[in-house]
C-alpha positions as CSV (number, residue, x, y, z in Angstrom):
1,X,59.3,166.2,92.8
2,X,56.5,165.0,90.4
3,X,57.0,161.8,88.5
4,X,57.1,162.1,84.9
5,X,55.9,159.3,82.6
6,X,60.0,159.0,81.4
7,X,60.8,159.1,85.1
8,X,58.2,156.0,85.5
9,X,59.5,154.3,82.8
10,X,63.1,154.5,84.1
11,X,62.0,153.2,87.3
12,X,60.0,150.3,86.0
13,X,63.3,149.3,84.2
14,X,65.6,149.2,87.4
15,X,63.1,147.8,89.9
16,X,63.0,144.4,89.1
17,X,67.0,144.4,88.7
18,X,67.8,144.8,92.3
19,X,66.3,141.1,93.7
20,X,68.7,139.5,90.1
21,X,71.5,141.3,91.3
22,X,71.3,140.5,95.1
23,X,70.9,136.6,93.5
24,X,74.1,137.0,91.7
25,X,75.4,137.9,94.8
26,X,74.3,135.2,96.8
27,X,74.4,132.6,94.3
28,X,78.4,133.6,93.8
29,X,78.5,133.5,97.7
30,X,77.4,130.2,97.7
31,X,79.5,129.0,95.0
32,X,82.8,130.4,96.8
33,X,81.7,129.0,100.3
34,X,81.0,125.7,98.5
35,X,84.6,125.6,96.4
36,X,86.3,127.1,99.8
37,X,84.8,124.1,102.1
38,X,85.6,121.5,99.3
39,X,89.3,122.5,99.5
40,X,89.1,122.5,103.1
41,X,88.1,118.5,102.8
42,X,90.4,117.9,100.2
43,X,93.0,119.3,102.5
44,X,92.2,117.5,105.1
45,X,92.0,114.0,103.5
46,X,94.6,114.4,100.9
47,X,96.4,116.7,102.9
48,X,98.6,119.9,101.5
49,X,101.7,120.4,98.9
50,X,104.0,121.0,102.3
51,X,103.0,118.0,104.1
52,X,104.5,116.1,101.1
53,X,108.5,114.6,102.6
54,X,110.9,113.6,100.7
55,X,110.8,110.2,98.6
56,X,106.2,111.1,98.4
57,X,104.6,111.0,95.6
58,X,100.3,111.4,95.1
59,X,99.0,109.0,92.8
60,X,95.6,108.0,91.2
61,X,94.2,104.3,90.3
62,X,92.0,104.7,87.3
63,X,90.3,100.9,86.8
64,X,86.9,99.0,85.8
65,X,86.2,98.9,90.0
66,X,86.6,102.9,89.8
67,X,89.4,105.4,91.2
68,X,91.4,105.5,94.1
69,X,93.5,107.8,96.0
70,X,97.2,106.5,97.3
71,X,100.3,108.2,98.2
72,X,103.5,106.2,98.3
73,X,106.5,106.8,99.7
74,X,109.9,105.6,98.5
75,X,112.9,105.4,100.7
76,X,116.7,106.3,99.5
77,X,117.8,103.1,98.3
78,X,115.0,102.9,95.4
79,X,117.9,103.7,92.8
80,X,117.3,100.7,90.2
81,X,119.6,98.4,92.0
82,X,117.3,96.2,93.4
83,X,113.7,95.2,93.6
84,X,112.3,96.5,96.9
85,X,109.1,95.0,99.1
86,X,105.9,97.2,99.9
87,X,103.6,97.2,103.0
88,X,100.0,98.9,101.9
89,X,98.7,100.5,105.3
90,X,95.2,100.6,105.2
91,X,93.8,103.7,107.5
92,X,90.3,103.2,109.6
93,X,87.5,105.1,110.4
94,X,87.7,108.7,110.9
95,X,91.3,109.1,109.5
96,X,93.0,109.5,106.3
97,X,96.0,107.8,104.3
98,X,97.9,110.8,104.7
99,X,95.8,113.9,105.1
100,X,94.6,114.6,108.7
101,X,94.6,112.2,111.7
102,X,96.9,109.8,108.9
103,X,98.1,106.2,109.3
104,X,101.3,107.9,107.9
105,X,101.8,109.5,110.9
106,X,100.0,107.0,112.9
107,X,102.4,103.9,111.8
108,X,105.4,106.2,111.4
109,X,106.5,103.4,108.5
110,X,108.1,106.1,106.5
111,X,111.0,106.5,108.5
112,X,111.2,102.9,109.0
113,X,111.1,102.4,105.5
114,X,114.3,104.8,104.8
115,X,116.3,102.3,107.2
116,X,115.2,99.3,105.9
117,X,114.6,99.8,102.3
118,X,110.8,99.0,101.7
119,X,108.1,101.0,100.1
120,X,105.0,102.4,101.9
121,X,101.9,102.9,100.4
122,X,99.1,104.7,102.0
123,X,95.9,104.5,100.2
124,X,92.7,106.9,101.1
125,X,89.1,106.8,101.6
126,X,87.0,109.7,100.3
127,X,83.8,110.5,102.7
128,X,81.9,110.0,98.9
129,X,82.1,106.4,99.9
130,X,82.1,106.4,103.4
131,X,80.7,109.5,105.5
132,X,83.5,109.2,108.5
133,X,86.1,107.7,106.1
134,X,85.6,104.2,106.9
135,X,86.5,101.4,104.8
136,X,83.3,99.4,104.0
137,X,84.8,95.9,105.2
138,X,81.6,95.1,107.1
139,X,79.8,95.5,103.5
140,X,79.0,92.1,101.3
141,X,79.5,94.0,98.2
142,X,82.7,95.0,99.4
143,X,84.1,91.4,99.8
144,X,84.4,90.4,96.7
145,X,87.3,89.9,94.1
146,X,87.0,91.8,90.8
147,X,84.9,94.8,92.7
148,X,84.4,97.7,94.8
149,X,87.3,98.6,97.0
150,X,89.6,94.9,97.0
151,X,89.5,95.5,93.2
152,X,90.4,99.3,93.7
153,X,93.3,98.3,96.4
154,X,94.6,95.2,94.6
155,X,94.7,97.5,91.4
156,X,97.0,100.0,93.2
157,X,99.4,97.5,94.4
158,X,99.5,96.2,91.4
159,X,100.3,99.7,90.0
160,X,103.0,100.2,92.5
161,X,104.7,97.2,91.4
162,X,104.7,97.9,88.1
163,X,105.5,101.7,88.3
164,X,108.7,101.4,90.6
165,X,109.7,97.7,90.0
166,X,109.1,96.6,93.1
167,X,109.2,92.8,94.2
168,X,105.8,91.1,93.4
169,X,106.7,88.3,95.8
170,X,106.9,90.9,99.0
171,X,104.3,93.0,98.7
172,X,102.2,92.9,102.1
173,X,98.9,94.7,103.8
174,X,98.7,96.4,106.6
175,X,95.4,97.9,108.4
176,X,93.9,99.3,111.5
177,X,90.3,99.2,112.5
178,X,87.6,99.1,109.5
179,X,91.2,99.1,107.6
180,X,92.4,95.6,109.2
181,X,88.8,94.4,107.8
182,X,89.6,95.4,104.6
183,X,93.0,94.2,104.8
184,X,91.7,90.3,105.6
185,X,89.4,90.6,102.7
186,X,92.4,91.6,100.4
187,X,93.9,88.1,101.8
188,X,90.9,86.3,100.7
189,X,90.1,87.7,97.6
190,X,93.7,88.3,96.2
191,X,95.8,85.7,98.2
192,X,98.3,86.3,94.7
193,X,98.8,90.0,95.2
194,X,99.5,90.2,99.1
195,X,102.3,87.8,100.2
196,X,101.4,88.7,104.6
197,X,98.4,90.2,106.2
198,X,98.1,92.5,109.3
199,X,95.2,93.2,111.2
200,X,95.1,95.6,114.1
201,X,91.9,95.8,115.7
202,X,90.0,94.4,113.2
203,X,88.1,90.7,112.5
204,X,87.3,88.4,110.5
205,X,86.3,87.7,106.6
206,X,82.5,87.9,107.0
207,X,82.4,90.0,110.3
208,X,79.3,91.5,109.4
209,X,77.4,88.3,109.7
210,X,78.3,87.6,113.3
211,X,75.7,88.4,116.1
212,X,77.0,90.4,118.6
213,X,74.5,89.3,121.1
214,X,75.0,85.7,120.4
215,X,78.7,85.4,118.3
216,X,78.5,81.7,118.6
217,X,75.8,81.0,116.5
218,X,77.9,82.0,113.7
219,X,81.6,80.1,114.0
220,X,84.4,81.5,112.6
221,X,84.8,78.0,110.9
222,X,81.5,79.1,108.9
223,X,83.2,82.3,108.0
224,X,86.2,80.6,107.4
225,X,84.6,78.4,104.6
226,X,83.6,81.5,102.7
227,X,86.8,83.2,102.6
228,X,88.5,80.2,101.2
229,X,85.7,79.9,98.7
230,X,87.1,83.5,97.8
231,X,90.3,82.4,97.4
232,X,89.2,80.1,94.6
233,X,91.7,78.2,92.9
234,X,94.6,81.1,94.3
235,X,94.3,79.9,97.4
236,X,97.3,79.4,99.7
237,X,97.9,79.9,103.4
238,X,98.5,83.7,103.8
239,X,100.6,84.3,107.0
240,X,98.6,86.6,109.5
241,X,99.8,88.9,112.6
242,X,97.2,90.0,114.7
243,X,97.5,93.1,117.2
244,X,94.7,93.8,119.6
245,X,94.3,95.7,122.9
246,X,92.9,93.9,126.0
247,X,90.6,97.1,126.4
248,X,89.4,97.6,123.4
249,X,85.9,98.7,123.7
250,X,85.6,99.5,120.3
251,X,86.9,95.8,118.3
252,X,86.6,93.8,121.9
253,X,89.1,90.9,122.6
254,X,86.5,88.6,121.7
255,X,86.7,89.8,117.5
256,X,90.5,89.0,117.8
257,X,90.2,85.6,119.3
258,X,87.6,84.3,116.5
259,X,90.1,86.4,113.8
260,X,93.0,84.0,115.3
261,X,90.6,80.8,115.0
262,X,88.9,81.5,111.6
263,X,91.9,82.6,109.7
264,X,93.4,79.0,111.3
265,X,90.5,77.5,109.8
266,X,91.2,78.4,106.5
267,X,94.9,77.8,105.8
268,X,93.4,74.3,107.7
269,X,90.9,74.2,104.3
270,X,93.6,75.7,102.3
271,X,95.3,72.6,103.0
272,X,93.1,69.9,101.9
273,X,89.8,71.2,101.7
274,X,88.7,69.8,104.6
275,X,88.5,71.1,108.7
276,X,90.4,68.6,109.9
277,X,93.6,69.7,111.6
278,X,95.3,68.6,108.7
279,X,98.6,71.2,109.1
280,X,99.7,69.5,112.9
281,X,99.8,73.0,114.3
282,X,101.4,73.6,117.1
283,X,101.5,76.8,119.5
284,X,103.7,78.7,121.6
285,X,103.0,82.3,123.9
286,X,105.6,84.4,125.1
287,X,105.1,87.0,127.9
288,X,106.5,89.6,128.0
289,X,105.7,91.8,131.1
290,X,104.9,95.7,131.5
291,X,107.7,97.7,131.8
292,X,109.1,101.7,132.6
293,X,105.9,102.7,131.0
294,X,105.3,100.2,128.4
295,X,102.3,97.6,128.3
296,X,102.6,93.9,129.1
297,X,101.6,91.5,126.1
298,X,101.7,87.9,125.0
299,X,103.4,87.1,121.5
300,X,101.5,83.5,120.7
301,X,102.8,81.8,117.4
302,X,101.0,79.0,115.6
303,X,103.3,77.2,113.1
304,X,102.8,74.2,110.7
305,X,105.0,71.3,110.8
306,X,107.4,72.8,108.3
307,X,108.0,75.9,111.0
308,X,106.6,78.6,109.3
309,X,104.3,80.7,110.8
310,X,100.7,81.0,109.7
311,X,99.3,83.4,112.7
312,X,100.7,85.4,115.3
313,X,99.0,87.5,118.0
314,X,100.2,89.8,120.0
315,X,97.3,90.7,122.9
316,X,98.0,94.2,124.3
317,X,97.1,94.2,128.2
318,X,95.9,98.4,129.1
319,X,95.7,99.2,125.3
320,X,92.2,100.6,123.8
321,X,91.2,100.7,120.1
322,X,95.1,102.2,118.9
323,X,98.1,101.5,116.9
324,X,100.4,100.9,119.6
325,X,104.1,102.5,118.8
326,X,106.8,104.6,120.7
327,X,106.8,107.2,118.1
328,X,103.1,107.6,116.5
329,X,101.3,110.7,116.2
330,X,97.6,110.9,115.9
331,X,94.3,110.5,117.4
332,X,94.2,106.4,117.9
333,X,97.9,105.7,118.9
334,X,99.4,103.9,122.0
335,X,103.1,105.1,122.7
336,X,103.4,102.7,125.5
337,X,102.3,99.6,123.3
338,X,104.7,97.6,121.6
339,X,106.5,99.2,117.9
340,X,103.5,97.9,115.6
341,X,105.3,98.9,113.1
342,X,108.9,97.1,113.7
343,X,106.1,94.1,113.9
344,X,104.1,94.3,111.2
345,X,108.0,94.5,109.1
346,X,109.7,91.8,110.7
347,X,106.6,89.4,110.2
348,X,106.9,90.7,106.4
349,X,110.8,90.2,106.3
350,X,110.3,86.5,107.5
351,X,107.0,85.7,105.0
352,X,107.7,86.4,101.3
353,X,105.0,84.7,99.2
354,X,105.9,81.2,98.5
């Protein structure tokens, strides 16, 4: 059939339509593939409405350092008759607060919580900031007070506190891995906020700045100097449990021996500002050996001359880079290393701020 100048016309107009409307197409393909795989990672690391127990509640912090993510938890005796402690457990690398692969699960503190009346609080890192979720302890800018994430995870305890009257004077920090870094910078930089510290698998303030190749050309004396100068005119000796695995190839031995020595080092400058044994210390290790499936450890315990404790470390022998515990579920956990958990509470029952 001949093609008549109307005919022509008619198909100059819809010719150039066709590649526009294949664009809409793709570009709206796009979009939904883009808005679909964004919910996927918001699932993931802040986890879905079902996944949410009884006594949880999502929170954001909104404050000059930025925003942060946090769920707490909040066990059956948070009725208004008393003032309860918290425990912050900070996640590490490659998991979430309480999304997938979680330090909720992983520390199981939620159903310790309900049977001893604390609150948990599970704060989140968003792969914005750190591509495989770490916390970004090993980071200067990071190490501060008044910025980046200590401001962001003082501001939420601080918000927890206020928000559900809990006891300012008991409110401790908890952390595994890249988290347990974090968590001994929150000691250092706001020694007023966190009454106990816990590291598992993690080092010291300063890590970063310590060779690998050749750790003892930085000591953790000279790391402990700078994390008292962080503690400014707040400082005080923060009690601090260690937990580390004997086969840890990820955080070796080695990080948690200098952790025990700088972290002495500093309540020693806390003291009187100067590194010279000032506190009489005195230390005692406890062995206790494998059993029916369960890993041997040692339990050491340096106290100052008043009793109190101002480090304890318990050295894991067969445990890697996990959060040892009878009941935890996720990818780094040990169930036949001792209850971390139970730990990390008991060492926070026995050291409210002073």
């Amino acid at each position: 059939m001949s093609t008549t100048p109307a005919h022509a016309a008619m198909n100059a107009d819809v010719e150039p339509r066709r590649p526009r409307r294949w664009l809409r197409i793709v570009s709206g393909t796009f979009v939904t593939v883009v808005a679909v795989a964004s919910l996927g990672v918001a699932a993931l690391q802040l986890g879905l409405p079902w996944q949410m127990g009884e006594g949880d509640r999502n929170h954001v912090y909104e404050g000059p350092a930025g925003s942060q993510r946090y769920q707490v938890h909040l066990p059956p005796q948070h009725d208004g008759s008393a003032r309860l402690p918290v425990v912050m457990a900070i996640h590490g690398c490659a998991m979430t607060g309480y999304g997938w692969n979680s330090m909720k699960a992983t520390t199981q503190f939620n159903n310790l919580a309900d049977r001893e009346g604390f609150i948990v609080v599970y704060p989140t890192q968003l792969i914005s900031r750190n591509v495989i979720a770490c916390w970004n302890s090993a980071d200067p800018r990071e190490q501060q007070r008044h910025t980046g994430e200590p401001a962001l995870l003082a501001g939420v305890a601080r918000q927890v506190v206020e928000e559900y009257d809990a006891d300012p004077a008991q409110v401790h920090v908890a952390g595994a891995s890249s988290g347990a870094g974090t968590a001994v910078i929150l000691a250092a930089t706001y020694p007023d906020v966190f009454a106990t510290v816990t590291s598992v698998a993690g080092g010291e303030y300063g890590l970063n700045q310590v060779d690998p190749d050749d750790p003892d050309s930085t000591s953790p004396l000279d790391t402990a100097r700078q994390a008292w100068a962080q503690m400014g005119e707040r400082a005080r000796q923060v009690p601090l449990l260690v937990i580390q695995g004997e086969r840890d190839e990820v955080v070796p031995p080695l990080v948690a021996t200098r952790l025990v020595a700088h972290w002495t080092a500093v309540g020693d400058l806390v003291d009187d500002g100067l590194p010279n044994n000032s506190l009489a210390l005195t230390e005692e290790t406890v062995s206790v050996p494998a059993d029916a499936g369960r890993h041997a450890y040692t339990h050491s315990t340096i106290t100052t001359s008043d009793g109190s404790s101002l480090v304890e470390a318990y050295h894991v022998q067969g445990m890697g880079h996990a959060w040892p515990g009878p009941n935890g579920d996720g990818r780094y956990t040990d169930r036949a290393g001792p209850d971390a958990s139970e730990i990390v509470w008991d060492f926070a029952v026995r050291h409210p701020m002073r």
